[in-house]
C-alpha positions as CSV (number, residue, x, y, z in Angstrom):
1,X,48.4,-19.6,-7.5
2,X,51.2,-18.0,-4.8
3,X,50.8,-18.7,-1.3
4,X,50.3,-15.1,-0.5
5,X,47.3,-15.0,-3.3
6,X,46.1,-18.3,-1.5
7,X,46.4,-16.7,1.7
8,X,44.6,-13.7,1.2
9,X,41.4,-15.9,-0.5
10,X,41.0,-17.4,2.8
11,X,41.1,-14.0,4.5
12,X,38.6,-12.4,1.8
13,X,36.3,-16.1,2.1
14,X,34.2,-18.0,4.6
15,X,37.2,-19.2,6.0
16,X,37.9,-16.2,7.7
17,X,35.7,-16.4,10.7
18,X,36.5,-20.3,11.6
19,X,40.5,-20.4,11.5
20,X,41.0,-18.6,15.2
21,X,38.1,-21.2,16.1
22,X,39.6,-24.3,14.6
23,X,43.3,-23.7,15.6
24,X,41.9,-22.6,19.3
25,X,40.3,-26.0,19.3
26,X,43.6,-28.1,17.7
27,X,45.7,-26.1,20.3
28,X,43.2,-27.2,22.8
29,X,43.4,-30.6,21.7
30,X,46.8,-31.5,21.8
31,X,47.2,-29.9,25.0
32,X,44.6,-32.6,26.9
33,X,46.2,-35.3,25.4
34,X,49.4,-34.5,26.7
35,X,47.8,-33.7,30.1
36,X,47.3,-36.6,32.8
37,X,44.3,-39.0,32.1
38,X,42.6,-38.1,35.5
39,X,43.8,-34.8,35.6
40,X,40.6,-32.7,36.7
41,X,41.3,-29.3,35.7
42,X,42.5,-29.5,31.7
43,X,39.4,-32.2,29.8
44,X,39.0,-33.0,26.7
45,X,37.1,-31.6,23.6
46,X,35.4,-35.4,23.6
47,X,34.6,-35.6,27.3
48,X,32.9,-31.7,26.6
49,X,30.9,-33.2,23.3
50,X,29.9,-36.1,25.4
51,X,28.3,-33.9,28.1
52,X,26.8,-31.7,25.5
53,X,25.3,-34.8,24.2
54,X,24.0,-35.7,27.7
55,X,22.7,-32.0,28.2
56,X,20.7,-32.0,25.1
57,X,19.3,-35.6,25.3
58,X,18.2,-35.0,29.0
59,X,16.5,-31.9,28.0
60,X,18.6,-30.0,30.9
61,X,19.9,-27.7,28.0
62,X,17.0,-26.5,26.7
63,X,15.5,-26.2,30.1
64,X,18.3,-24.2,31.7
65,X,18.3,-21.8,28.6
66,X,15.1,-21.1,27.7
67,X,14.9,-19.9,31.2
68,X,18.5,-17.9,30.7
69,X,16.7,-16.4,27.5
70,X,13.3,-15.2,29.2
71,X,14.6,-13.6,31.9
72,X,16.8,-11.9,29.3
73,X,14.3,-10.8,26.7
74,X,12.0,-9.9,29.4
75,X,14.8,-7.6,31.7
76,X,15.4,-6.3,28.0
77,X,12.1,-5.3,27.2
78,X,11.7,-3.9,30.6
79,X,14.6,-1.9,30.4
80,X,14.4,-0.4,26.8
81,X,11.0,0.6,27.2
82,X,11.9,2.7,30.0
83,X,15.6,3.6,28.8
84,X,13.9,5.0,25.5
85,X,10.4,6.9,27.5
86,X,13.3,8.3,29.8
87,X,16.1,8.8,27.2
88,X,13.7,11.1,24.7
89,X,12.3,13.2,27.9
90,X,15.9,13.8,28.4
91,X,16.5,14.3,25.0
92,X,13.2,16.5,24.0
93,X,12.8,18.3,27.5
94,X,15.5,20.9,28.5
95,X,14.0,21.3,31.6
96,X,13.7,17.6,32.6
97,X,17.1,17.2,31.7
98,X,18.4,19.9,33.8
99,X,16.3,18.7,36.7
100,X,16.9,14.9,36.3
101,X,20.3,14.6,33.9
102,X,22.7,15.3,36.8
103,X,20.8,12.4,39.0
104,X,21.0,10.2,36.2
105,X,24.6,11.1,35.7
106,X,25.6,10.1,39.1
107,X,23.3,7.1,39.1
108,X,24.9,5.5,36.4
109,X,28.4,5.7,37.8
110,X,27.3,3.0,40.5
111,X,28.4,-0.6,39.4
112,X,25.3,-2.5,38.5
113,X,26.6,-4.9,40.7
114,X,27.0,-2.9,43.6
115,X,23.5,-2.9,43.5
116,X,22.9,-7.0,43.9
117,X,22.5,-6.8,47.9
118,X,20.2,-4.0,47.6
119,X,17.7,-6.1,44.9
120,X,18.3,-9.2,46.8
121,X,16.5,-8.0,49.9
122,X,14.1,-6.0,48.6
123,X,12.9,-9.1,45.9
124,X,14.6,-12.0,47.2
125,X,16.9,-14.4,44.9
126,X,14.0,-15.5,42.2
127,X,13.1,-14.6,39.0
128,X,11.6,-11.3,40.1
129,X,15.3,-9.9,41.0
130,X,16.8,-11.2,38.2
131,X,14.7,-9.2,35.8
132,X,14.9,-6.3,37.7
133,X,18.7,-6.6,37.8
134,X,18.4,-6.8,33.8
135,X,16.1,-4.4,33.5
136,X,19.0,-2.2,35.4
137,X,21.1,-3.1,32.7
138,X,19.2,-2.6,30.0
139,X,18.1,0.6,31.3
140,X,21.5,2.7,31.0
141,X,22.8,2.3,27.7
142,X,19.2,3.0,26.0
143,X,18.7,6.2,28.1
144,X,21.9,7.4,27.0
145,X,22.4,6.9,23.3
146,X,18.7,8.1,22.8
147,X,19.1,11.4,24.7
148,X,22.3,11.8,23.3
149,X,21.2,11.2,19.9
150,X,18.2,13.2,20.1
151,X,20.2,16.5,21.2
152,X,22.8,15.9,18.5
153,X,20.3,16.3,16.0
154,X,21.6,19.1,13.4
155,X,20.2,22.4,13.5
156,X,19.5,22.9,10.0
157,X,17.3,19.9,10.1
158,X,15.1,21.9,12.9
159,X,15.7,25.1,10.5
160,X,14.0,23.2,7.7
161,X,10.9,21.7,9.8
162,X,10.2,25.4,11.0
163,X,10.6,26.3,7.2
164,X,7.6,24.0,6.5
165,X,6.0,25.0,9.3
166,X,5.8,21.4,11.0
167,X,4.0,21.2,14.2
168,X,5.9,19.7,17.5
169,X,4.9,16.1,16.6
170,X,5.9,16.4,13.5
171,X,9.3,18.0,13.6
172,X,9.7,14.9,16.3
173,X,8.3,12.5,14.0
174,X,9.5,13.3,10.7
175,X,13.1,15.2,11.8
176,X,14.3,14.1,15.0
177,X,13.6,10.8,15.5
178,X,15.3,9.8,11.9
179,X,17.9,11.5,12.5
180,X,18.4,9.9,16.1
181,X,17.8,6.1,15.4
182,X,21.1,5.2,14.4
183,X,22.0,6.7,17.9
184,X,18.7,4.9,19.5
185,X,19.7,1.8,17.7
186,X,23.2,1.5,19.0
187,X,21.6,1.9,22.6
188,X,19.5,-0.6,22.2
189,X,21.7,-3.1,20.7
190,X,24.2,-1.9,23.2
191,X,20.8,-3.2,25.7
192,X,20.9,-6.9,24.3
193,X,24.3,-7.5,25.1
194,X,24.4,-6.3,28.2
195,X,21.9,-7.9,29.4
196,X,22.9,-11.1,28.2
197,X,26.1,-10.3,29.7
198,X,24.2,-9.5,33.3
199,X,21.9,-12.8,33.0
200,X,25.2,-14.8,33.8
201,X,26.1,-12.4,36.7
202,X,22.1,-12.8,38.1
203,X,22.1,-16.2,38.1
204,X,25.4,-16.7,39.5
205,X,25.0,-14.3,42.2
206,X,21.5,-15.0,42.7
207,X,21.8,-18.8,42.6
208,X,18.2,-19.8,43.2
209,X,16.3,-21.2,40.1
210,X,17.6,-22.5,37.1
211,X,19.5,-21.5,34.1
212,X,22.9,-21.8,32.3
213,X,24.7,-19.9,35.0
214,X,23.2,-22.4,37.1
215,X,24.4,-25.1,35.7
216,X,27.7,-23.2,35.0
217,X,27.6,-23.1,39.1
218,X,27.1,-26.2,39.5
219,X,29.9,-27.6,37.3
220,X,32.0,-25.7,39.1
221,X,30.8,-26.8,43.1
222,X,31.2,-30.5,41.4
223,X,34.5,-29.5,39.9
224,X,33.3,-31.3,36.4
225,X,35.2,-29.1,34.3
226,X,34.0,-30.3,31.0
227,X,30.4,-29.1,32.2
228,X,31.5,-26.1,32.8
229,X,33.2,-25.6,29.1
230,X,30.6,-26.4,27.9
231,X,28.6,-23.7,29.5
232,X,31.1,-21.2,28.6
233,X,31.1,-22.7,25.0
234,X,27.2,-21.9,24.6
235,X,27.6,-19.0,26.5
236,X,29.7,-17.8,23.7
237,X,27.1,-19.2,21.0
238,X,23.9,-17.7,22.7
239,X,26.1,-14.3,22.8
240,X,26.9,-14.4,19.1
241,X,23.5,-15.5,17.9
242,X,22.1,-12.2,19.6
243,X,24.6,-10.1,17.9
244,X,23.7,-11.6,15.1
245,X,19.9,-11.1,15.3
246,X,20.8,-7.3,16.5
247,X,22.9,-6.5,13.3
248,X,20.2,-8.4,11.1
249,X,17.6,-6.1,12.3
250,X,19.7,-3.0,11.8
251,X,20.6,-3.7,8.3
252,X,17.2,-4.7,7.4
253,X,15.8,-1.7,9.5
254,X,17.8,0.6,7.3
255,X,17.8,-0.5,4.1
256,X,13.9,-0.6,4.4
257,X,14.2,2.9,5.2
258,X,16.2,3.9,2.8
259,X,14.2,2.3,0.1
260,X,11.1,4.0,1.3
């Protein structure tokens, strides 16, 4: 077998998702052994497995992110119920979204950041802000996608419900909203991520409670770099795991659909 043959097994096999992982963490080992021994900033793959060990033995792992993960799934479930009530109104209703889509518009232009000092007084720094600061971030991406998709539905679809003279509820249930869920399910997935990706900036902006931004906090005041690698580490991991799950769901969502 060439080397270009042998090259492009690996590409087309399950090798192809671990070599970036294994040569970042090679690259990453050579360079802390030829750092100082004390040196505080660049640590060691073992000194981070050793504290992941600690982390899981304690139990501070799975304490910090199972709370991480409810407030997630629950500022998800928040949000996506009310992007998608909002999002088909928007989508169904020309005159709702004349009266409400340039609101909307402008709200969404507004860093969900920027609106962290606002939450922070009116809830305070628990739990309760940081699921409405989710929720916020669930919110936009849902609303969008499923207005959008609903209004990009063709019109020959429409011209074949009225054909069979379908009622309102039906043309919605039996032409629009299959024809908008690819749309709906991008907003939604889109939803997850985000607000995974906001869960970090909640708890490390609104540091009371715990949570792997917490500890990733933490890490940091103490400058113990290898805690906070290996925050970032199942960071990454938790991230991946829910794109995962998303995509899973999808495929299976469709292909039961299609075999229907």
């Amino acid at each position: 077998m060439s080397t270009l043959d042998w090259e492009a097994d690996i590409v087309k096999g399950s090798w192809r998702g671990v070599v970036l992982p294994v040569a970042a963490l090679a690259l990453w080992w050579f360079a802390a052994r030829g750092a100082q021994a004390d040196h505080g900033i660049m640590v060691s793959p073992v000194r981070v497995w050793d504290t992941a060990v600690e982390q899981v033995r304690s139990g501070a792992l799975l304490r910090a992110l199972s709370a991480s993960l409810a407030r997630e799934l629950t500022g998800f479930a928040i949000g996506t119920t009310l992007g998608l009530a909002l999002g088909a109104l928007l989508g169904i209703s020309k005159l709702a979204n004349r009266a409400i889509a340039p609101s909307f518009n402008t709200f969404k232009q507004v860093s969900l950041f920027a609106w962290i000092p606002l939450i922070s007084v009116w809830f305070g720094l628990g739990d309760v802000a940081k699921v409405v600061f989710l929720s916020l971030a669930a919110l936009m991406p849902v609303v969008m996608h499923t207005s959008d998709g609903i209004r990009a539905v063709p019109p020959q679809l429409l011209e074949v419900a009225g054909a069979y003279r379908y009622g309102r509820l039906q043309t919605l249930a039996y032409v629009v909203l299959p024809a908008a869920l690819p749309s709906i399910f991008t907003g939604v997935y889109l939803a997850l991520i985000y607000s995974w990706l906001a869960t970090l900036g909640a708890e490390y902006l609104l540091v009371a409670g715990s949570g792997i931004g917490n500890t990733l906090v933490d890490g940091s005041e103490q400058f113990r770099m290898d805690l906070v690698v290996f925050c970032v580490i199942v960071v990454g991991v938790t991230g991946w795991g829910l794109n995962a799950l998303a995509r899973g769901v999808q495929r299976r969502w469709f292909d039961a659909s299609r075999a229907a």
